[in-house]
C-alpha positions in Angstrom: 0.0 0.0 0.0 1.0 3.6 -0.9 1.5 5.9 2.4 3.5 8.7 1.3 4.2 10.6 -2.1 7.1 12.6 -2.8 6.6 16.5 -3.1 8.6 17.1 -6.3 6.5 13.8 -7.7 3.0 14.6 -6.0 3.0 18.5 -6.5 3.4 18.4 -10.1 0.9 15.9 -11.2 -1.8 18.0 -9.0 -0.6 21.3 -10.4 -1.2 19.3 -13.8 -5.0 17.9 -12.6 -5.6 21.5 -11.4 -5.0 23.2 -15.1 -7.2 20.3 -16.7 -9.9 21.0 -14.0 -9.8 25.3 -14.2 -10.9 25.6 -10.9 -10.1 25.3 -7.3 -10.0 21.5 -6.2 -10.1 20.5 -2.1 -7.3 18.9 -0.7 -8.1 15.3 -0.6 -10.0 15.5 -3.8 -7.0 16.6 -5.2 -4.8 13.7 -3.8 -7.0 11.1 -4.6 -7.0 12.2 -8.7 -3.4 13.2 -8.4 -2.9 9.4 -6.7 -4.6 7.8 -9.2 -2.9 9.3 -11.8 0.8 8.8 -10.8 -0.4 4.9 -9.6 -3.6 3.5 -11.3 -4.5 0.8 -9.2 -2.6 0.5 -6.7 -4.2 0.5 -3.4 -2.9 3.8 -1.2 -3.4 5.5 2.1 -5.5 8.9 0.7 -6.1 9.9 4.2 -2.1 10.0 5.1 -1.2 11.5 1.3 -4.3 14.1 1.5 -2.9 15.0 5.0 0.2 15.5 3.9 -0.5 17.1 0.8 -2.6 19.6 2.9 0.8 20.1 5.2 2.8 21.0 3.1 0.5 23.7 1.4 1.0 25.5 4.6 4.7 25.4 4.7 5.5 25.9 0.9 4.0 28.5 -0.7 3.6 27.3 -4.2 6.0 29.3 -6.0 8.1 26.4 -7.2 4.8 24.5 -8.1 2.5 27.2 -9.3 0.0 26.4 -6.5 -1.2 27.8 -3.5 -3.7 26.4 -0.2 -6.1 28.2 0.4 -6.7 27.0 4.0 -9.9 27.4 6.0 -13.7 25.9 5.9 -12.8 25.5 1.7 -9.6 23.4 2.4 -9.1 23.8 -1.1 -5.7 23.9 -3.6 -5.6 26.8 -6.5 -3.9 27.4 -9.5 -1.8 30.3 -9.4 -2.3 31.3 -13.1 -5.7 31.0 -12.8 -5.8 32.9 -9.1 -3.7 35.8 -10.0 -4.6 36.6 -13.9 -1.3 38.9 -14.2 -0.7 41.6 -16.9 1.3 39.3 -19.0 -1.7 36.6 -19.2 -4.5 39.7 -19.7 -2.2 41.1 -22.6 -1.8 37.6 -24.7 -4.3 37.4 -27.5 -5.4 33.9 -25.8 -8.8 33.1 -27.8 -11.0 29.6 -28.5 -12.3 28.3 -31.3 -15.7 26.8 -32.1 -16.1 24.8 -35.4 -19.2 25.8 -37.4 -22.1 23.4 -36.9 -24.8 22.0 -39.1 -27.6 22.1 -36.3 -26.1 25.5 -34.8 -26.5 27.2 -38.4 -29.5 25.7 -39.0 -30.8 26.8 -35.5 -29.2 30.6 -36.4 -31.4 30.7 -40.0 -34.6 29.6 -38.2 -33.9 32.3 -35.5 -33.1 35.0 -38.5 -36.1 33.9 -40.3 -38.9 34.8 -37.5 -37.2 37.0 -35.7 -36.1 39.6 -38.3 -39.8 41.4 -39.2 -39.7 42.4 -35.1 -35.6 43.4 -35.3 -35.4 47.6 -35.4 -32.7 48.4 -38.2 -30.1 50.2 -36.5 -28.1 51.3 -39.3 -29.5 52.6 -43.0 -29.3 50.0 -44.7 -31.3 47.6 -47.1 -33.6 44.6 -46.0 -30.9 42.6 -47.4 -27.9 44.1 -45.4 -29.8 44.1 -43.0 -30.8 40.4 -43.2 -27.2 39.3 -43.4 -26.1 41.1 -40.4 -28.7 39.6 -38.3 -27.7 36.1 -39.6 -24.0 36.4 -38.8 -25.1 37.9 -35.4 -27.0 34.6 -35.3 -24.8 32.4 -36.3 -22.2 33.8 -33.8 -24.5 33.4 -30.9 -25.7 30.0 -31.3 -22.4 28.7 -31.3 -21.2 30.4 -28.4 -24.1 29.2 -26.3 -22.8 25.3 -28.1 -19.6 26.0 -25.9 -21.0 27.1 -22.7 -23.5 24.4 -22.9 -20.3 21.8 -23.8 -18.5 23.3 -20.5 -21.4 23.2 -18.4 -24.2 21.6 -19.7 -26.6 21.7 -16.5 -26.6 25.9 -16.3 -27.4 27.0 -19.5 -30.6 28.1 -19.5 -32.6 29.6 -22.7 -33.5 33.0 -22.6 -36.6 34.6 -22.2 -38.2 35.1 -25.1 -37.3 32.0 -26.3 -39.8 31.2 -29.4 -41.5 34.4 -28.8 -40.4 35.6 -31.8 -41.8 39.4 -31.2 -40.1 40.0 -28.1 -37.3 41.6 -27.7 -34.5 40.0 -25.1 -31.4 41.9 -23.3 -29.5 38.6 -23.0 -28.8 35.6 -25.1 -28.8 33.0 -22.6 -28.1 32.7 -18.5 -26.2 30.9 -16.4 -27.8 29.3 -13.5 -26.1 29.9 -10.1 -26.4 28.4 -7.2 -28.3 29.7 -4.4 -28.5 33.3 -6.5 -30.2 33.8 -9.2 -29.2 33.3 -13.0 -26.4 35.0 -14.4 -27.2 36.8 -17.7 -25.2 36.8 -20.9 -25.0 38.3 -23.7 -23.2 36.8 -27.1 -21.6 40.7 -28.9 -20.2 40.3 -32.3 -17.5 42.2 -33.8 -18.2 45.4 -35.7 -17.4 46.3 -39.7 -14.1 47.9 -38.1 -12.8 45.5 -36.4 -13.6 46.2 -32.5 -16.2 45.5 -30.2 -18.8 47.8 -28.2 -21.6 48.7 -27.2 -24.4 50.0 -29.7 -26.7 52.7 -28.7 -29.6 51.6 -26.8 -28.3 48.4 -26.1 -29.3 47.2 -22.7 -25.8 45.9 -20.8 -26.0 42.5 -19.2 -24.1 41.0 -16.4 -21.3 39.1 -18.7 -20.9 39.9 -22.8 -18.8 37.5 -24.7 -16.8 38.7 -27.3 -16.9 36.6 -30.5 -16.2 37.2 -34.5 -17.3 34.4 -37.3 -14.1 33.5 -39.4 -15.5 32.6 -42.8 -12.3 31.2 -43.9 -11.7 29.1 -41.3 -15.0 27.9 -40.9 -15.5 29.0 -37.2 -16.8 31.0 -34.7 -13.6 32.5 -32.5 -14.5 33.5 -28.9 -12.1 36.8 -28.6 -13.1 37.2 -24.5 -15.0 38.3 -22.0 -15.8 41.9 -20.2 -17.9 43.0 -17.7 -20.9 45.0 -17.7 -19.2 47.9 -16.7 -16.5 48.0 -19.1 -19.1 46.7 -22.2 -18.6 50.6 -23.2 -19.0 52.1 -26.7 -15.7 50.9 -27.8 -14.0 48.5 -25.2 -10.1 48.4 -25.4 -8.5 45.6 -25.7 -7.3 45.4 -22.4 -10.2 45.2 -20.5 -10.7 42.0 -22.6 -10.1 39.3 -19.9 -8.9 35.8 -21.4 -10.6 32.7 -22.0 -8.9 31.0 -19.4 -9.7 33.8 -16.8 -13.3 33.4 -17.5 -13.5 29.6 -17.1 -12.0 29.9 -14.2 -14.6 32.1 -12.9 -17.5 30.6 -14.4 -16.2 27.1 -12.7 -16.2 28.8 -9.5 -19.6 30.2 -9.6 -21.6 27.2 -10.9 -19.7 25.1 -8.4 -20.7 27.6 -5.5 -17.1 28.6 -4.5 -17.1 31.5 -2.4 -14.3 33.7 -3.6 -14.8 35.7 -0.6 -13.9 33.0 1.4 -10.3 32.3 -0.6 -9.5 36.2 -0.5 -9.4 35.9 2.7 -7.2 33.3 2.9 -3.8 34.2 4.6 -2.2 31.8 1.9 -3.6 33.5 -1.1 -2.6 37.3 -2.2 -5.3 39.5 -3.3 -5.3 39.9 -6.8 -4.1 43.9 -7.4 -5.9 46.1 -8.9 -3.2 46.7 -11.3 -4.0 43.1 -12.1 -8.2 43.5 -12.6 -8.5 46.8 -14.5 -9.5 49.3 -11.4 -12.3 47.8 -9.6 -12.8 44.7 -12.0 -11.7 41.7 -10.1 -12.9 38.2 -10.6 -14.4 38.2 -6.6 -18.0 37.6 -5.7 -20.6 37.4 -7.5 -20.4 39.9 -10.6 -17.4 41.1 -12.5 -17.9 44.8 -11.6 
């Protein structure tokens, strides 16, 4: 039977396991994966190597493994990256890709079809132009939803005006969290040069997801996230926060981690506000 685990073999593999997972992971959870992993069936001692695993989160601070403990009621082992989303993580061009889908275009030209008699025409343009604009809009926010339904399958829920096709909607779809009530997003394409904003009269929601349909590759690309508060007329690209940052987040929301609680963990640093654009900081419930 397996008692003990060395640190520079244990440490890695649940560093690894924590990257795959994108979110914070309790201690003996976390030895139990990071056990299997290194020994598939063998029998150990999880009690002994989660205890020690949790011991030596208090004495070694993580910089050599890119981990910290977060200590307290959560008992719980984060990701550094993830914790601390640093200026040289915010300032990569880190987007996702979504492959173009039969169903998902279908679902897009059906949407485009009823919907479009009821849609106010923002811009002069033809019924045509007009037509096309609404159907890449379309297009771009059906697959988005196809991605946060892949990533968490149980918490998308439809919007609602969902086939009411004369009713107009300030959110694409919502996130059901727990013990709060559902987070709403909206899907916000790119515009004819090249950035992303907010369109007069557009009501802001509580997360917008930056996307752009790539023709030529046959994809939708999810640029990133921003907050209702910095959805502004033209948002700069550094108040985009990465992909990766908003996993994170979303992981820890839908799973009813309290952020409040690892902030104040003496283990963890705050994340600056250098680090989360002025008072933007992945904490609590909302983004602003």
């Amino acid at each position: 039977m397996i008692r003990t685990v060395k640190l520079d073999v244990l440490m890695p593999k649940a560093c690894e396991i924590l990257s795959k997972k994108m979110r914070p992971m309790h201690y003996r959870q976390l030895a139990e994966e990071s056990v299997a992993s290194l020994y598939p069936g063998e029998e150990a001692s999880i009690g002994d190597i989660a205890e020690d695993l949790r011991g030596k989160g208090k004495r070694f601070p993580g910089e050599h493994y890119g981990m910290r403990y977060t200590g307290g009621a959560a008992g719980s082992y984060v990701l550094m990256s993830h914790w601390l989303c640093n200026e040289q993580v915010l300032f990569q061009k880190e987007k996702h890709a979504v492959r173009l889908l039969l169903q998902q275009c279908v679902d897009a030209s059906i949407e485009t079809a009823m919907r479009m008699p009821y849609m106010q025409n923002k811009f002069a343009s033809s019924d045509i132009t007009k037509a096309a604009r609404i159907a890449k809009g379309m297009i771009v926010e059906q697959h988005v939803k196809f991605w946060f339904v892949q990533n968490w399958p149980m918490s998308v829920i439809d919007p609602d005006n969902k086939n009411d096709w004369t009713k107009g909607c300030d959110h694409d779809f919502k996130l059901e969290i727990p013990n709060d009530k559902p987070l709403l997003v909206d899907v916000a394409g790119v515009r004819h040069d090249g950035t992303f904003g907010c369109v007069a009269g557009k009501p802001k929601t509580d997360i917008h997801v930056l996307a752009e349909l790539d023709f030529e590759q046959n994809e939708v690309v999810i640029d990133g996230f921003v907050s209702k508060k910095n959805f502004t007329h033209q948002v700069p690209m550094h108040k985009h926060l990465p992909v990766s940052a908003m996993v994170f987040w979303c992981n820890c929301q839908l799973q009813g981690v309290s952020f409040d609680s690892m902030r104040s963990s003496k283990y963890l640093p705050r994340p600056t506000k250098k680090a989360f654009h002025g008072s933007e900081r992945l904490d609590g419930r909302r983004l602003d």
